[in-house]
C-alpha positions in Angstrom: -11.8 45.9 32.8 -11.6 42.3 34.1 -8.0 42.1 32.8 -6.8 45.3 34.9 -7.8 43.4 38.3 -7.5 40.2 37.5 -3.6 40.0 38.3 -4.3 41.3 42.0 -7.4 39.4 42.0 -7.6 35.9 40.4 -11.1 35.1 41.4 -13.2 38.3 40.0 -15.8 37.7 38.0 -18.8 39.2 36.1 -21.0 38.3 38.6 -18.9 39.7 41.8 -19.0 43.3 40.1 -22.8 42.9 39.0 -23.5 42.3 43.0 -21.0 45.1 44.0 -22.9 47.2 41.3 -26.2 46.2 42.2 -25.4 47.0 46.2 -24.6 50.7 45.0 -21.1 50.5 45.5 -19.8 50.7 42.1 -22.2 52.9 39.2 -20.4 52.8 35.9 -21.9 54.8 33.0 -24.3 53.0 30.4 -24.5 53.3 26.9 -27.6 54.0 25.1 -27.3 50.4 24.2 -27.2 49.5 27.5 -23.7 48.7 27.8 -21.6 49.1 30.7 -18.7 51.6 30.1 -15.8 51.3 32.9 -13.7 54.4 33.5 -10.2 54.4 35.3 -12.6 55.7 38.1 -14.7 53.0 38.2 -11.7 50.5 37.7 -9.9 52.2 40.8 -12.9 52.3 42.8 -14.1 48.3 42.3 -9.8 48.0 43.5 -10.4 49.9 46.5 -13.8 47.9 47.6 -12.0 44.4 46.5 -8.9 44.9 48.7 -11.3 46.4 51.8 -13.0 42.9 51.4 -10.4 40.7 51.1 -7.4 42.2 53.0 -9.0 43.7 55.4 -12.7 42.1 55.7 -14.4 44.2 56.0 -18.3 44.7 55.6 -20.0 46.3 52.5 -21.6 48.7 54.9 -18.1 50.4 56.2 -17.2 50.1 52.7 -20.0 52.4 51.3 -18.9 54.2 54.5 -15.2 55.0 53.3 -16.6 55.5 49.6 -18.8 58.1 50.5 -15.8 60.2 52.2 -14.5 59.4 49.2 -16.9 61.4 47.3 -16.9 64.1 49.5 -13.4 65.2 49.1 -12.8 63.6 52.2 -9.7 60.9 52.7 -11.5 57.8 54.4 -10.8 56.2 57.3 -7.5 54.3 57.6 -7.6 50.5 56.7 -5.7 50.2 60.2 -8.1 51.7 62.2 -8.8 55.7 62.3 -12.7 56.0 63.6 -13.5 58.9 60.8 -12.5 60.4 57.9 -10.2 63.0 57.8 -10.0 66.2 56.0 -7.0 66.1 53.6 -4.1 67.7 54.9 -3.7 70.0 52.1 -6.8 72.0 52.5 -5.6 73.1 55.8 -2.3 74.1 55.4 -2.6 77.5 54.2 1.0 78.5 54.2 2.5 80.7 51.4 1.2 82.7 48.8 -1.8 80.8 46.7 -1.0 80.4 43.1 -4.1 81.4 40.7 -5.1 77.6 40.2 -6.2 77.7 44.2 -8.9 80.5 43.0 -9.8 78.3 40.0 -13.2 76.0 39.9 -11.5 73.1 40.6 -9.0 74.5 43.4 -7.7 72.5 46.5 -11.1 71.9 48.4 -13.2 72.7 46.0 -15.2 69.6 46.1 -14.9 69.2 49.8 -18.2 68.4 51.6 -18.8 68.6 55.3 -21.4 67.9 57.6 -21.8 70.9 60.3 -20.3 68.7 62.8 -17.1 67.4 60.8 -16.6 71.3 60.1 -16.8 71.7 63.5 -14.5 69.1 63.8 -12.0 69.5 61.6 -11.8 73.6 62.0 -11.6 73.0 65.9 -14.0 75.5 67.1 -17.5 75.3 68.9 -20.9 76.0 67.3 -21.4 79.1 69.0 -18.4 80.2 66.9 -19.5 79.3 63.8 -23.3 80.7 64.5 -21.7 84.0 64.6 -19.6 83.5 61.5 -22.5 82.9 59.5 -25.0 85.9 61.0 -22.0 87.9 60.2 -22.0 86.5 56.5 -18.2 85.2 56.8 -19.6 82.2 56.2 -23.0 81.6 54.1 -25.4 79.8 56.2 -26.3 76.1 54.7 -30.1 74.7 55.2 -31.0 71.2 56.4 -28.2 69.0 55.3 -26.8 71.0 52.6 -22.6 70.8 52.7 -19.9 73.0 54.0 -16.9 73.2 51.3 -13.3 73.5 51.7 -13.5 78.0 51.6 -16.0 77.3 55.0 -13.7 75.0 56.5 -10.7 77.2 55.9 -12.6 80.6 56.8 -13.9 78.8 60.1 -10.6 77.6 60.8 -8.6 80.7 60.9 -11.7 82.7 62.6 -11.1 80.3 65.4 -7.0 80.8 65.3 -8.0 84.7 65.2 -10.3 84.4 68.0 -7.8 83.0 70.6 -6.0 86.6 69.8 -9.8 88.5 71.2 -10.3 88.7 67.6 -14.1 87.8 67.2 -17.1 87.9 63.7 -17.9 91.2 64.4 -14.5 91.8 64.1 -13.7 90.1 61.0 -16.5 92.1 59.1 -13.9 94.1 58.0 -12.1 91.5 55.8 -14.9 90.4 54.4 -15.8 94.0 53.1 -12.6 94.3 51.6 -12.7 91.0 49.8 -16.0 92.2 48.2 -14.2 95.5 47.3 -11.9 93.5 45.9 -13.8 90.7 43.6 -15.5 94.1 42.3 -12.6 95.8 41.1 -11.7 92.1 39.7 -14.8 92.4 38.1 -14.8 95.8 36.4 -11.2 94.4 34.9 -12.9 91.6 33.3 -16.2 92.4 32.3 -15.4 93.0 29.1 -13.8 89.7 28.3 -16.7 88.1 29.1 -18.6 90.0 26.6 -16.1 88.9 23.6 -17.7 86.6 20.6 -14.7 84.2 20.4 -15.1 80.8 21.5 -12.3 81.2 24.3 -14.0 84.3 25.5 -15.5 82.9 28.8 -12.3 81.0 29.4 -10.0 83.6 29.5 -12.0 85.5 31.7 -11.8 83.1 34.6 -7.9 82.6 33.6 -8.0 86.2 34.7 -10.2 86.2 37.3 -7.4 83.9 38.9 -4.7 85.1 38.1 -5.6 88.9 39.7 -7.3 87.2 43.2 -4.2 85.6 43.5 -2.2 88.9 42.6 -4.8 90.7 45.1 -3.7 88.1 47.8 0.0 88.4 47.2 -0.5 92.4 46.9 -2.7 92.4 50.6 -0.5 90.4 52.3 3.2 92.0 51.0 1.4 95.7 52.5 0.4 94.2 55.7 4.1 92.8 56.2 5.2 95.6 55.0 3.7 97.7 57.4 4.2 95.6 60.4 8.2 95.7 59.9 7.9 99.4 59.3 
C-alpha cells in the first residue's frame, strides 16, 4: 500500500497512516490475525486526505467533514472553496427514459443520504412543502436523524417543479396510487420466480423486477405524450 502513494508522496510513512487511522479518518478491514488489509478504497481515501493536507492545508476536522459527504453519496465541497457539499449532478437530472439498472439496488442515488435541510436544499422547496409530501405518503416520513435518499430528493424535487404549475400533495396522490397499482402487477408477474429452487432464482427476479418498472415508465410516459399530441 505504501508503494501506491509513495510516488506522490515521498514522506508517508507507517506511522502517518496509524495517526490518520487512529483519528477515524481512514478504517481499513482487520484480519482475524489482526492484520491490516488495505482496499483500493482505503488506498484512494488515505490519497484524498494526504493531498487535502498538503496541497491544500487543510485541518483534519474539514477533512472528516468532506469524507463524511463522501460517504453519504454526496460530492464534497470543492478544494477551491464551495461552503457545502453538493448533491451529484446526476441524481437530478431526470431527463430521458430510465434504463432498468436506475430501478436496481444499487441505482443512481441509491446511497444518497440527506439531512432534512440539505433535501431542502438541494430539492429547492420549503418545509411546508415537504410536510405535506410526507402526510400525503409521497414521501415516507424519516424519525430523528434518520436520512433522506436520492428517490426523496428526486420526488421532492419535481413536487416542487409541479407545484409552481398549482399542482400541490393532495394533488399528486394520484401518482402515487398508480405507482402502487403498478409495483403490484410487477409483482404478480414475478412472484413465482422468486419461489424457484435454483440458486439464481432470487436474482432473476429483481433482473425482472427492473427491467418491467422501467418498461412501466417507458409505457406511462409514451401514453401521456401520446395523448397530449392527440
Amino acid at each position: 500500500m505504501l508503494g501506491q502513494l509513495r510516488g506522490d508522496f515521498p514522506g508517508l510513512n507507517i506511522s502517518k497512516i496509524r495517526f490518520l487511522e487512529a483519528e477515524g479518518l481512514i478504517e481499513p478491514e482487520r484480519t482475524p490475525s489482526g492484520y491490516r488489509k488495505f482496499s483500493h478504497r482505503d488506498v484512494d481515501r488515505l490519497r484524498y486526505v494526504l493531498t487535502c493536507q498538503r496541497e491544500h492545508y487543510l485541518p483534519l476536522k474539514v477533512i472528516r467533514e468532506h469524507l463524511d459527504a463522501i460517504d453519504r453519496g454526496l460530492e464534497p465541497p470543492s478544494l477551491n472553496g464551495a461552503s457545502s457539499p453538493q448533491v451529484p449532478r446526476v441524481v437530478l437530472d431526470g431527463d430521458g427514459y430510465p434504463a432498468a439498472a436506475s430501478f436496481g439496488q444499487l441505482g443512481e442515488g441509491a446511497e444518497l443520504r440527506l439531512s432534512r435541510n440539505e433535501l431542502l436544499t438541494a430539492a429547492q422547496i420549503e418545509d411546508p412543502l415537504l410536510e405535506q409530501l410526507e402526510t400525503y405518503g409521497l414521501i415516507r416520513p424519516r424519525h430523528s436523524s434518520a436520512p433522506y435518499d436520492g428517490d426523496a430528493l428526486m420526488i421532492a424535487k419535481t413536487a416542487g417543479e409541479m407545484a409552481s404549475f398549482g399542482l400541490e400533495p393532495r394533488h399528486l396522490r394520484a401518482f402515487k396510487t398508480a405507482a402502487d397499482r403498478e409495483i403490484g402487477l410487477v409483482e404478480q408477474v414475478v412472484s413465482t420466480m422468486r419461489h424457484g429452487r435454483d440458486a439464481t432464482a432470487s436474482a432473476r427476479a429483481e433482473e425482472a423486477i427492473a427491467q418491467l418498472a422501467a418498461l412501466s415508465v417507458r409505457l406511462h410516459a409514451t401514453l401521456v405524450r401520446a395523448a397530449l399530441r392527440a
